[in-house]
GUSENU-204828 format. One record per atom (N, C-alpha, C, O): residue number from 1; atom name; x, y, z. Coordinates in steps of 0.001 Angstrom, whole numbers, plus 524288, in hexadecimal, padded with zeros to 5 digits. Layout:
<nodes>
[node NUM,CA,[X,Y,Z]]
...
</nodes>
This chain:
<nodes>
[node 1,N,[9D76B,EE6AE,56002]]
[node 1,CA,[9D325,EE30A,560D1]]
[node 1,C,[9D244,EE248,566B0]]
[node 1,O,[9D5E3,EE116,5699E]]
[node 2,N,[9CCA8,EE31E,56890]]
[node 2,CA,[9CB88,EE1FB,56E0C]]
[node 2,C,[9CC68,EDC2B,5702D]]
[node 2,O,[9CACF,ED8A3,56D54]]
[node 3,N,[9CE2E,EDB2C,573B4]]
[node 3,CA,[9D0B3,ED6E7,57598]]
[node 3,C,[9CB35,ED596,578F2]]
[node 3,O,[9CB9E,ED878,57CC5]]
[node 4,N,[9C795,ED375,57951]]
[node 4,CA,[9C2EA,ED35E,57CCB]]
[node 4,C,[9C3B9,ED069,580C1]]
[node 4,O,[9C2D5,ED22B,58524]]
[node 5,N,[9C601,ECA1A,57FF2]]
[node 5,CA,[9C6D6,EC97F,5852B]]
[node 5,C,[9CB5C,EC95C,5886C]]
[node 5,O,[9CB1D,EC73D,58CBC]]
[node 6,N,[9D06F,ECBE4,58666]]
[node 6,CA,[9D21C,ECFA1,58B1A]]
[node 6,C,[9CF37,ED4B3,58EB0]]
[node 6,O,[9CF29,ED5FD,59352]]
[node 7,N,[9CCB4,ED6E0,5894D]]
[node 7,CA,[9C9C1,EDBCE,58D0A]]
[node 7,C,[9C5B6,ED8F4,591E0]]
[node 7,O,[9C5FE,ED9D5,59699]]
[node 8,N,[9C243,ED5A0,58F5D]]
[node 8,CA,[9C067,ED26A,59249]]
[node 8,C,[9C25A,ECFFC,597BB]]
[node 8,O,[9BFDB,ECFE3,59BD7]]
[node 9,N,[9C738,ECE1F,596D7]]
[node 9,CA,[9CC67,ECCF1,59BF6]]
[node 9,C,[9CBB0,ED1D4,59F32]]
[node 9,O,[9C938,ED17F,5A34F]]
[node 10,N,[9CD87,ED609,59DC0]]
[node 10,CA,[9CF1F,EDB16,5A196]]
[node 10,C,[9CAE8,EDBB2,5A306]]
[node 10,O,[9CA52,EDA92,5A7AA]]
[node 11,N,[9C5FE,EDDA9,5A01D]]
[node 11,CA,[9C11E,EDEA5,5A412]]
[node 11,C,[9BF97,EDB29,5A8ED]]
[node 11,O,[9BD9F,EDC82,5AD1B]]
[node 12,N,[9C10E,ED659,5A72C]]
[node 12,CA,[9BE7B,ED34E,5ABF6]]
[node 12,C,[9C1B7,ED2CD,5B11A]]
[node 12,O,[9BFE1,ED18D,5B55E]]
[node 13,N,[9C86D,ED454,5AFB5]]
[node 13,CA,[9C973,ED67D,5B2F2]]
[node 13,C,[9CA18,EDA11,5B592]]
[node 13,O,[9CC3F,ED9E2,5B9DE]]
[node 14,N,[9C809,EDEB1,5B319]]
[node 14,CA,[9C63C,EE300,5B739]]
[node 14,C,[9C0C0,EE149,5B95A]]
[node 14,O,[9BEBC,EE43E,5BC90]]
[node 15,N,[9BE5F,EDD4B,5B814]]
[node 15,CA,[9BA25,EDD33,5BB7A]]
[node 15,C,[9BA8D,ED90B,5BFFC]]
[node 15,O,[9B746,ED9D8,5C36A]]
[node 16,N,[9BDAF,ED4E0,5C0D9]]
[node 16,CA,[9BF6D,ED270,5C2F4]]
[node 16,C,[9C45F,ED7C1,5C82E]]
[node 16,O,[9C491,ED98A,5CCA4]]
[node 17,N,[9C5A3,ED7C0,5C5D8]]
[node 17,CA,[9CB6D,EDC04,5C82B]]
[node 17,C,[9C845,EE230,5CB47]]
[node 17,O,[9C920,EE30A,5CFEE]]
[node 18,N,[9C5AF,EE4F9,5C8E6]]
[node 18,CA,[9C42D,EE895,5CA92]]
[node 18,C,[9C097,EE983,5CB50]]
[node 18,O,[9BF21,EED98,5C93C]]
[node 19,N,[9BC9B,EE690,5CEB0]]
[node 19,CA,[9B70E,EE7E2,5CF47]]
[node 19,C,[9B3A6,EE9AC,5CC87]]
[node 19,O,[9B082,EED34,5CD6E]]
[node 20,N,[9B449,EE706,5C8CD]]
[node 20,CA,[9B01D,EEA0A,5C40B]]
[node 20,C,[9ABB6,EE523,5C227]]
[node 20,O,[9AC95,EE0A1,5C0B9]]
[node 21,N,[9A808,EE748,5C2A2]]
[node 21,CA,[9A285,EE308,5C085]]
[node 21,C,[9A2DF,EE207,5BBCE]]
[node 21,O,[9A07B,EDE18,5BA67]]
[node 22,N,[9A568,EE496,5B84D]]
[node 22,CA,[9A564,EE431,5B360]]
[node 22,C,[9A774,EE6C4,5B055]]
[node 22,O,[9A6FF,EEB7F,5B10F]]
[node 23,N,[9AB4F,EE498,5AA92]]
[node 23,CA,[9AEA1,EEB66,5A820]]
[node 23,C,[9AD78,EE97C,5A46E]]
[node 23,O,[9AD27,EE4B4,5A40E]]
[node 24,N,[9AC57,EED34,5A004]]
[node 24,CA,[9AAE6,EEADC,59B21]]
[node 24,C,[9B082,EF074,596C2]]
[node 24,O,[9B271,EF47D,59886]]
[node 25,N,[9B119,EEE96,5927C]]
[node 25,CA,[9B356,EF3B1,590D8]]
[node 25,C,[9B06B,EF3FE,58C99]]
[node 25,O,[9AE51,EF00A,58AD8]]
[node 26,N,[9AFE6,EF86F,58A7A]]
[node 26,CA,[9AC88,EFAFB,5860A]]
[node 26,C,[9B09A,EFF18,58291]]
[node 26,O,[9B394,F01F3,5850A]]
[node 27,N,[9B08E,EFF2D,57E1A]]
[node 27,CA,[9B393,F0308,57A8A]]
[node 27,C,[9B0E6,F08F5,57B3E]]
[node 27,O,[9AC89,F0A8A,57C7F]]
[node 28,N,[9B5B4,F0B50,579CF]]
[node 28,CA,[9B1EF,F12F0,57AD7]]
[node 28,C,[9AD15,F115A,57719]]
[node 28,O,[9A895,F1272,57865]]
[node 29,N,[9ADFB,F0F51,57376]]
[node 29,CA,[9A7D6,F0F96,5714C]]
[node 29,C,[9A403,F0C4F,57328]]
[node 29,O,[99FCD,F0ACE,57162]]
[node 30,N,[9A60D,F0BA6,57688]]
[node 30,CA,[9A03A,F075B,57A53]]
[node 30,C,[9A00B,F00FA,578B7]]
[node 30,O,[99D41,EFE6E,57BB1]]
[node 31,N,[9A266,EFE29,574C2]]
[node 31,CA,[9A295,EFA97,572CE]]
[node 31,C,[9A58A,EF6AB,579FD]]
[node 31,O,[9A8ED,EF7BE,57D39]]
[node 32,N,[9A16F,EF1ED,57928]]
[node 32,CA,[9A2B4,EEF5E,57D68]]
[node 32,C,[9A8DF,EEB64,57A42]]
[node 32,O,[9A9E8,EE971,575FC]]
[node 33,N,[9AB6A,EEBF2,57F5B]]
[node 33,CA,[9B085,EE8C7,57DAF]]
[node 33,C,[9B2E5,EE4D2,58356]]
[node 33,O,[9B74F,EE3B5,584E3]]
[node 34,N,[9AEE5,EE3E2,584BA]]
[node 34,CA,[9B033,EDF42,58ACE]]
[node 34,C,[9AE05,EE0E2,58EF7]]
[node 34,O,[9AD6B,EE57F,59030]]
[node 35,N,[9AC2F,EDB9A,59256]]
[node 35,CA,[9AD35,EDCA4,5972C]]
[node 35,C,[9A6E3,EDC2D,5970D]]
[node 35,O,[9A3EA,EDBD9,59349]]
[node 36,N,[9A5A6,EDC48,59DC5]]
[node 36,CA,[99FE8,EDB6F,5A123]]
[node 36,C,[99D9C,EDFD7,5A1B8]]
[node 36,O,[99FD1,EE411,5A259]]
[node 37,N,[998FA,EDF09,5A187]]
[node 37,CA,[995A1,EE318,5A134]]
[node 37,C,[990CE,EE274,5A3A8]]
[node 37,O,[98E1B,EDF5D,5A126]]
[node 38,N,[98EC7,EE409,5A750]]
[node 38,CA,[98A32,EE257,5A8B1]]
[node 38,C,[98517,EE048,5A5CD]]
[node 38,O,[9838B,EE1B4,5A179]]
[node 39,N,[982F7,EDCE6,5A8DF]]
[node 39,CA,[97F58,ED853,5A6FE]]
[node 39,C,[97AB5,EDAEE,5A3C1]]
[node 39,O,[9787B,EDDD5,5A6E0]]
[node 40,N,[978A6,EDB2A,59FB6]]
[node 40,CA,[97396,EDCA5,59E19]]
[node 40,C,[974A8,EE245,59AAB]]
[node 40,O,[971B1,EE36A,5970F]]
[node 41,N,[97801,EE4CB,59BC0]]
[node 41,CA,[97C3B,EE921,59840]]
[node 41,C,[97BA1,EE787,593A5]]
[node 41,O,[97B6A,EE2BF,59334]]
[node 42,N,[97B1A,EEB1B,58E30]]
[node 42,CA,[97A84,EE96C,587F5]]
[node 42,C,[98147,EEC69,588E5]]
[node 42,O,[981AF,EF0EB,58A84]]
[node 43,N,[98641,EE8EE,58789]]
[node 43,CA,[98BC9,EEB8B,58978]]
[node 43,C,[98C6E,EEE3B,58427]]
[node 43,O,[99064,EF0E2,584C9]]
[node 44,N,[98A63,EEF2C,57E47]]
[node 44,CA,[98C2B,EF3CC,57CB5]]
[node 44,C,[98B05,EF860,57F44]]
[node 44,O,[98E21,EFBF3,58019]]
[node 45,N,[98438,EF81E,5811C]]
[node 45,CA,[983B3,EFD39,580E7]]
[node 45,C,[985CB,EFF0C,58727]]
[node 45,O,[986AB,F03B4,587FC]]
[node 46,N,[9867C,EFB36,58B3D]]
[node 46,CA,[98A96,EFB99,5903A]]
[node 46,C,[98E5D,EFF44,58F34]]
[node 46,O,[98ECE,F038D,59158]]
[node 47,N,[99216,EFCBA,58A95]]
[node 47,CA,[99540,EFD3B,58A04]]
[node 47,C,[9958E,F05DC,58699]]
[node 47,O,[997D0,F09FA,587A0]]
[node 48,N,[99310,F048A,5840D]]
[node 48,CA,[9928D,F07E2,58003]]
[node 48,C,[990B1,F0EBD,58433]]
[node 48,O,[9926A,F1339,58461]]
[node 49,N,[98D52,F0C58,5863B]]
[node 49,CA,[98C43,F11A5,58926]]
[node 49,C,[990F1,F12C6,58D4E]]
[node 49,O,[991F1,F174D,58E96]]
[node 50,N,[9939A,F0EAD,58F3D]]
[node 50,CA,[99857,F10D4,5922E]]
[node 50,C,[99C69,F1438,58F7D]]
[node 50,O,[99EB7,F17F1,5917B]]
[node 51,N,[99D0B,F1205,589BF]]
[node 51,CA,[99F59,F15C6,58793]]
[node 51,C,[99DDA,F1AEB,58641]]
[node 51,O,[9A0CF,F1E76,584E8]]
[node 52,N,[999E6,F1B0C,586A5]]
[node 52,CA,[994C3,F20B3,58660]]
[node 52,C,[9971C,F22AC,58A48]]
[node 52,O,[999B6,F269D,5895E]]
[node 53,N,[99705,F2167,58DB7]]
[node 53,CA,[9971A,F238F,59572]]
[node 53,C,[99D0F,F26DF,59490]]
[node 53,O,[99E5C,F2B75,5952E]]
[node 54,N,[9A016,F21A1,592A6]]
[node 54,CA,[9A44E,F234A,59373]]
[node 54,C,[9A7A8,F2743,5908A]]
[node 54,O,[9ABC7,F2921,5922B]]
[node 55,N,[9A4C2,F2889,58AEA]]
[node 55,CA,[9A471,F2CF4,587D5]]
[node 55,C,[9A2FB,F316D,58974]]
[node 55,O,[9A563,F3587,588BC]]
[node 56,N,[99E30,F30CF,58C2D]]
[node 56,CA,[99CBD,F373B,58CC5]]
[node 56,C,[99EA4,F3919,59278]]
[node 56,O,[99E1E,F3D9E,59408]]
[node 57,N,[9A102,F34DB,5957C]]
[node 57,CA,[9A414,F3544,59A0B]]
[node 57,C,[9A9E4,F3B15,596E2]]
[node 57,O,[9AA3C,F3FDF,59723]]
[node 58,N,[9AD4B,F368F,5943F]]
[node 58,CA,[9B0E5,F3A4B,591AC]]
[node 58,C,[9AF94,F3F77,590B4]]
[node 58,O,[9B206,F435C,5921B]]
[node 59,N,[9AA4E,F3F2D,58D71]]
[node 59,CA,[9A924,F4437,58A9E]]
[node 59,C,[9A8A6,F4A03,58EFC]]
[node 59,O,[9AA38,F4E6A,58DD8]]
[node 60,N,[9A677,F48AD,5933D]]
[node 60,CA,[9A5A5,F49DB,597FD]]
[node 60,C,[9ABDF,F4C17,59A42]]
[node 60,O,[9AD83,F508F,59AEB]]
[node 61,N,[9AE03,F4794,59AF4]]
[node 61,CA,[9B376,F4974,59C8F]]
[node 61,C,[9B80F,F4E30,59A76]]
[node 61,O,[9BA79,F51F9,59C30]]
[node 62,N,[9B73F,F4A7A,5948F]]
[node 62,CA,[9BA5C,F4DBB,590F4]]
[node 62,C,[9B967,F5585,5919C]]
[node 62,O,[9BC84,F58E3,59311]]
[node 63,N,[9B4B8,F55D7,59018]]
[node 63,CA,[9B26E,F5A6D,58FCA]]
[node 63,C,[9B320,F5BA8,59461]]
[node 63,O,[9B533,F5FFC,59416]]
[node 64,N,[9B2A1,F5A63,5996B]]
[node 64,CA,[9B57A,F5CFF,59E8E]]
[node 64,C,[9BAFE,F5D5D,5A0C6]]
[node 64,O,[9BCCE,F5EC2,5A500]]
[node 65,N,[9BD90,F5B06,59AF1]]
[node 65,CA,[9C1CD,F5A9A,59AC4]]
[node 65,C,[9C68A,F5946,5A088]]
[node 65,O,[9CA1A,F5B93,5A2CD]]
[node 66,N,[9C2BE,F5261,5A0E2]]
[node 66,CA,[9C53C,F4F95,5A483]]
[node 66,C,[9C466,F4A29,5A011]]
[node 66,O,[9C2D2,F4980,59B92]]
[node 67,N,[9C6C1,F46A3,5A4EA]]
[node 67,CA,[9C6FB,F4086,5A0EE]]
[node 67,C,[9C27A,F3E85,5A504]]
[node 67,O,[9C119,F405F,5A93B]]
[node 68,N,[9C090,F39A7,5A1EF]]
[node 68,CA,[9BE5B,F358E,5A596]]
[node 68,C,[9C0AF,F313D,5A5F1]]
[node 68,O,[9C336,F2F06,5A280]]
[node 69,N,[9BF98,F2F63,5ABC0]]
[node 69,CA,[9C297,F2C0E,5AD07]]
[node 69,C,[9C0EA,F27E1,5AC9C]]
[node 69,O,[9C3B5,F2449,5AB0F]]
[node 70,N,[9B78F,F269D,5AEFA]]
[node 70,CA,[9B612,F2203,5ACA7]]
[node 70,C,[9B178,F2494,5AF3C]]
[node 70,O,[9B170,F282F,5B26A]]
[node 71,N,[9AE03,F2239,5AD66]]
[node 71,CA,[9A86C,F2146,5AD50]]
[node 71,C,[9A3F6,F1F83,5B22E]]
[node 71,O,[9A20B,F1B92,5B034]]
[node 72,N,[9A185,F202E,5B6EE]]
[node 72,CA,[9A11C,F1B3F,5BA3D]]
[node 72,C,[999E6,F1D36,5B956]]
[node 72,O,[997D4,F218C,5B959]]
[node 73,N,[997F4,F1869,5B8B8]]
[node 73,CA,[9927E,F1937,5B983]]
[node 73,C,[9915E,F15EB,5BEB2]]
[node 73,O,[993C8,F11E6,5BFC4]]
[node 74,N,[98D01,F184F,5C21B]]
[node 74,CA,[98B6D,F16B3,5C79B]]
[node 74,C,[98543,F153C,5C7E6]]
[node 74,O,[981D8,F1811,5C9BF]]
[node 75,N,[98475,F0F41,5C541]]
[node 75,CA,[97FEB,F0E45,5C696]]
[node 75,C,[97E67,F0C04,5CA9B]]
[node 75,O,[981C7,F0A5E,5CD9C]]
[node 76,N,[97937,F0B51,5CBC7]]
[node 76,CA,[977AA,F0895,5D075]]
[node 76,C,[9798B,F0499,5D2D6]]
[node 76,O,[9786B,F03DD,5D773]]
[node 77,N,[97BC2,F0250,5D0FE]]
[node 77,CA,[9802A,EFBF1,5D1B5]]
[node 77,C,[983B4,EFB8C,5CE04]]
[node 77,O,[98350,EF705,5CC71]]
[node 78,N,[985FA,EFD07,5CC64]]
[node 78,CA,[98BE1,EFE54,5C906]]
[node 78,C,[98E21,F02E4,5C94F]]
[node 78,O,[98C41,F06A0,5CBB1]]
[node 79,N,[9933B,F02EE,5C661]]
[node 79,CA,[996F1,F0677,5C544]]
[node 79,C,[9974F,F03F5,5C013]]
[node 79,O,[99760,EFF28,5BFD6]]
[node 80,N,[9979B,F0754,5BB16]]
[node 80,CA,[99A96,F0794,5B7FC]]
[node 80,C,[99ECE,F0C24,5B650]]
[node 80,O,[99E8C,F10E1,5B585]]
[node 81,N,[9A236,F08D1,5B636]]
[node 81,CA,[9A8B9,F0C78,5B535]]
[node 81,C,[9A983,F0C82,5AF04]]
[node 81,O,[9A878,F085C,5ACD1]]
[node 82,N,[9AAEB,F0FF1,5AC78]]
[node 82,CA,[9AD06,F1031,5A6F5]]
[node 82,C,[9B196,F12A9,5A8E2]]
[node 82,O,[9B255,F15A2,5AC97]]
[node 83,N,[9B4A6,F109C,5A548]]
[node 83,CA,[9B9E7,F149E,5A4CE]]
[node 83,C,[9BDC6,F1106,59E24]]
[node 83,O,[9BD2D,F0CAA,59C35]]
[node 84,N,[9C05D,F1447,59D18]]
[node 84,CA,[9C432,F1256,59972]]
[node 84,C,[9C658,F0CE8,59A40]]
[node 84,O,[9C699,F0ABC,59E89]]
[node 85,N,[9C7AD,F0B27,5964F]]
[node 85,CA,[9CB63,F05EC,595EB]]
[node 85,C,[9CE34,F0751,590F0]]
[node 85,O,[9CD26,F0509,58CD7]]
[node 86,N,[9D2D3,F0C22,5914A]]
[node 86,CA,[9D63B,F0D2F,58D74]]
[node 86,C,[9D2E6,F0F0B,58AFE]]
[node 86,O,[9CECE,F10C2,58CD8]]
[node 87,N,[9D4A2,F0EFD,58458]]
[node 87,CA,[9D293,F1351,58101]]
[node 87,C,[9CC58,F11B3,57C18]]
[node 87,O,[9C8F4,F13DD,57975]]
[node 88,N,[9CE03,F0D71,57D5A]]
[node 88,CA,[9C9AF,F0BB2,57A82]]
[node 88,C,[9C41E,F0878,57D14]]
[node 88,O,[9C074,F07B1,57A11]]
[node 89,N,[9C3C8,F06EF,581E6]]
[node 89,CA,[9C0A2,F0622,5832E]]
[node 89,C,[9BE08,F0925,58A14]]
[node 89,O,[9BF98,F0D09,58C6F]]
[node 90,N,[9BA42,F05C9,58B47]]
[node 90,CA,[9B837,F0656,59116]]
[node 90,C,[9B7E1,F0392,593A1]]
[node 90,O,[9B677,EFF39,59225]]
[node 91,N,[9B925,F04B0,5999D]]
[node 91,CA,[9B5AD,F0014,59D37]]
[node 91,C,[9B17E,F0053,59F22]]
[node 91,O,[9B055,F04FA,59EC2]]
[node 92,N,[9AE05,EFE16,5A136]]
[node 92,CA,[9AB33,EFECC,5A30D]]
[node 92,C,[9A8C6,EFB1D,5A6B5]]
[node 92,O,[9A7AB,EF6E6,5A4AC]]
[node 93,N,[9A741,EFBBE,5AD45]]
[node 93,CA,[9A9F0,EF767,5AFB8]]
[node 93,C,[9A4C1,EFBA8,5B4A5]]
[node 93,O,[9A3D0,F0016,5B643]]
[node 94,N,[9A272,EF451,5B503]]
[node 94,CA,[99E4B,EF4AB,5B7DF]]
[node 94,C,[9A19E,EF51E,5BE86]]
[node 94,O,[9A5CA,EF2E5,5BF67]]
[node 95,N,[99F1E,EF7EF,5C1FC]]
[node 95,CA,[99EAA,EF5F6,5C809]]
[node 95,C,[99BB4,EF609,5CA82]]
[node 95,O,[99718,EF6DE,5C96C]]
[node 96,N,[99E68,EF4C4,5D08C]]
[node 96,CA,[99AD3,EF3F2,5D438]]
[node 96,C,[99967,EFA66,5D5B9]]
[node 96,O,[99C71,EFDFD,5D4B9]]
[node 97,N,[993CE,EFB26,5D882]]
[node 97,CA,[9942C,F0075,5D913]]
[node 97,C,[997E4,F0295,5DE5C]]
[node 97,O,[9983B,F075B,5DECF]]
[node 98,N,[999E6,F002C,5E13B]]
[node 98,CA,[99E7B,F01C3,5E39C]]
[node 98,C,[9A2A1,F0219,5E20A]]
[node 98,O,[9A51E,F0403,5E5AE]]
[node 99,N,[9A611,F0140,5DDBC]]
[node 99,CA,[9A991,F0127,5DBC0]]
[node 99,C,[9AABC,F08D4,5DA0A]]
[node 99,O,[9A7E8,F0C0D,5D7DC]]
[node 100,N,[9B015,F0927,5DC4D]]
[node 100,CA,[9B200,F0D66,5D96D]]
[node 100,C,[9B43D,F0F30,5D3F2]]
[node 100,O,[9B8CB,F0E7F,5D291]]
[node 101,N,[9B224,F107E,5D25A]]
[node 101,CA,[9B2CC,F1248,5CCED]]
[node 101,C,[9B787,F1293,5CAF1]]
[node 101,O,[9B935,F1056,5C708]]
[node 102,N,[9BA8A,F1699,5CEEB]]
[node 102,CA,[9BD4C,F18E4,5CDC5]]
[node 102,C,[9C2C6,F1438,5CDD8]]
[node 102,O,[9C667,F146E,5CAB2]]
[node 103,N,[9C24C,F1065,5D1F0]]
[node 103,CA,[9C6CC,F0BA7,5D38A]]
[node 103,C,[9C621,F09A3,5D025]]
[node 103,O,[9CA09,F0737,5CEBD]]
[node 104,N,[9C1B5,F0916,5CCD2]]
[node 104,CA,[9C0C3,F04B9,5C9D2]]
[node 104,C,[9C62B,F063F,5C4C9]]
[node 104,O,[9CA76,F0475,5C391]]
[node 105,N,[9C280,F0AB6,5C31C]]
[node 105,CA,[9C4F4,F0CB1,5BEC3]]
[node 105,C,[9CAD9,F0CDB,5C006]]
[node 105,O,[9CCEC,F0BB4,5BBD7]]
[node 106,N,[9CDA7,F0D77,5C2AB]]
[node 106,CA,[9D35B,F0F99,5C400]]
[node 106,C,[9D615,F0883,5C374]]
[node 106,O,[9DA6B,F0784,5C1A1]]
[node 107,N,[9D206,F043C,5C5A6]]
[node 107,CA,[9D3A2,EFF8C,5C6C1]]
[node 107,C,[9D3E5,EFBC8,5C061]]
[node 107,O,[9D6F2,EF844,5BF2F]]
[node 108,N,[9CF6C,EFE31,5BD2E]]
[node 108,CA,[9CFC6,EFB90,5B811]]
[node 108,C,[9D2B0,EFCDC,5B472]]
[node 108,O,[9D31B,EF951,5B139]]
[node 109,N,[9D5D2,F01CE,5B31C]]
[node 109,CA,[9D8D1,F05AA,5AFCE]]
[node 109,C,[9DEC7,F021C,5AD3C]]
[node 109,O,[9E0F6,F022C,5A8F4]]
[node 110,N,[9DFFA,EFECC,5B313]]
[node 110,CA,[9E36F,EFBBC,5B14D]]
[node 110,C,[9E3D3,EF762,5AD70]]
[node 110,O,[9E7E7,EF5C7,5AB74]]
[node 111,N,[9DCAF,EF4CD,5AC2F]]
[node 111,CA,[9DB4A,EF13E,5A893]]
[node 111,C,[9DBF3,EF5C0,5A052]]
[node 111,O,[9DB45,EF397,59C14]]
[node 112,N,[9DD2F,EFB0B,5A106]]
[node 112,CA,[9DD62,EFE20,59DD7]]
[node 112,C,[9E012,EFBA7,5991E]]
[node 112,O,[9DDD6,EFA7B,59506]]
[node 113,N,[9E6B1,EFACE,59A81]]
[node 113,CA,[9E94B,EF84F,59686]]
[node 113,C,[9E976,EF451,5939D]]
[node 113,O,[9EB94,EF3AC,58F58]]
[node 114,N,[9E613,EF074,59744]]
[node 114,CA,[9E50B,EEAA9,594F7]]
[node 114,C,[9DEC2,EEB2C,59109]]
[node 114,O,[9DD21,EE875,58D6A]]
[node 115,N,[9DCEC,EEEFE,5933D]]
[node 115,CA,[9D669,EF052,59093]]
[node 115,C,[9D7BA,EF202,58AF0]]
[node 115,O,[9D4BD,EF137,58742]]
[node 116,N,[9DB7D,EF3EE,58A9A]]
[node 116,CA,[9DDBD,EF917,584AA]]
[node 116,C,[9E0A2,EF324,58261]]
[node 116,O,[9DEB8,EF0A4,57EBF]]
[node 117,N,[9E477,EF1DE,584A4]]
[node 117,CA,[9E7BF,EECE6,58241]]
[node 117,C,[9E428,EEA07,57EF5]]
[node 117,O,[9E5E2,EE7E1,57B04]]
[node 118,N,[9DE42,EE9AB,58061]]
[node 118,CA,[9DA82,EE4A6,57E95]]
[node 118,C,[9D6B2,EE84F,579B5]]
[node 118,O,[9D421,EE5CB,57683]]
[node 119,N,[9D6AF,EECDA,5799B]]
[node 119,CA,[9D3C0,EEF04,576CA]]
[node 119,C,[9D4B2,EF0CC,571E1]]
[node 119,O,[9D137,EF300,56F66]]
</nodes>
């Protein structure tokens, strides 16, 4: 059984803790399961197409037979980062557009065990 507001707890401290505008987590099947999301966003389908992204990301990988590590989209005033949160879900975690992707991701990995514990 999903624990919501622990998951709820950990997200807000990676957003508090690691420079992040916002982390929401989403199940591989796109189903929203916590967390902030930008304002005016319908968060299934937020949610739902990240898991899209992050599907055909794999599919991509697999078949070039490498792994992926995460996702970064570069819009005009954001960063969005996807990457894993263990085996059953995603993160997905707004920034600033200066923010490195790559620190980010290496800096949140540690919230991993407590994310799986709640799910």
């Amino acid at each position: 059984m999903v624990d919501t507001t622990a998951l709820e707890s950990v997200l807000h401290e990676i957003e508090q803790n690691e420079g992040v505008q916002e982390a929401m987590l989403v199940s591989r099947a796109g189903t929203y399961l916590g967390g902030s999301f930008p304002r005016g966003v319908h968060v299934d389908t937020f949610g739902s197409m990240f898991a899209v992204l992050v599907g055909s990301a794999m599919t991509i990988t697999d078949e070039a037979k490498d792994s992926l590590e995460s996702v970064v989209i570069h819009s005009k005033s954001n960063k969005y980062l996807s990457v894993h949160a263990g085996r059953k879900a995603l993160r997905v975690m707004r920034l600033p557009p200066s923010a490195e992707a790559q620190k980010t991701k290496l800096a949140v990995e540690k919230y991993i065990p407590r994310i799986e514990e709640h799910l």
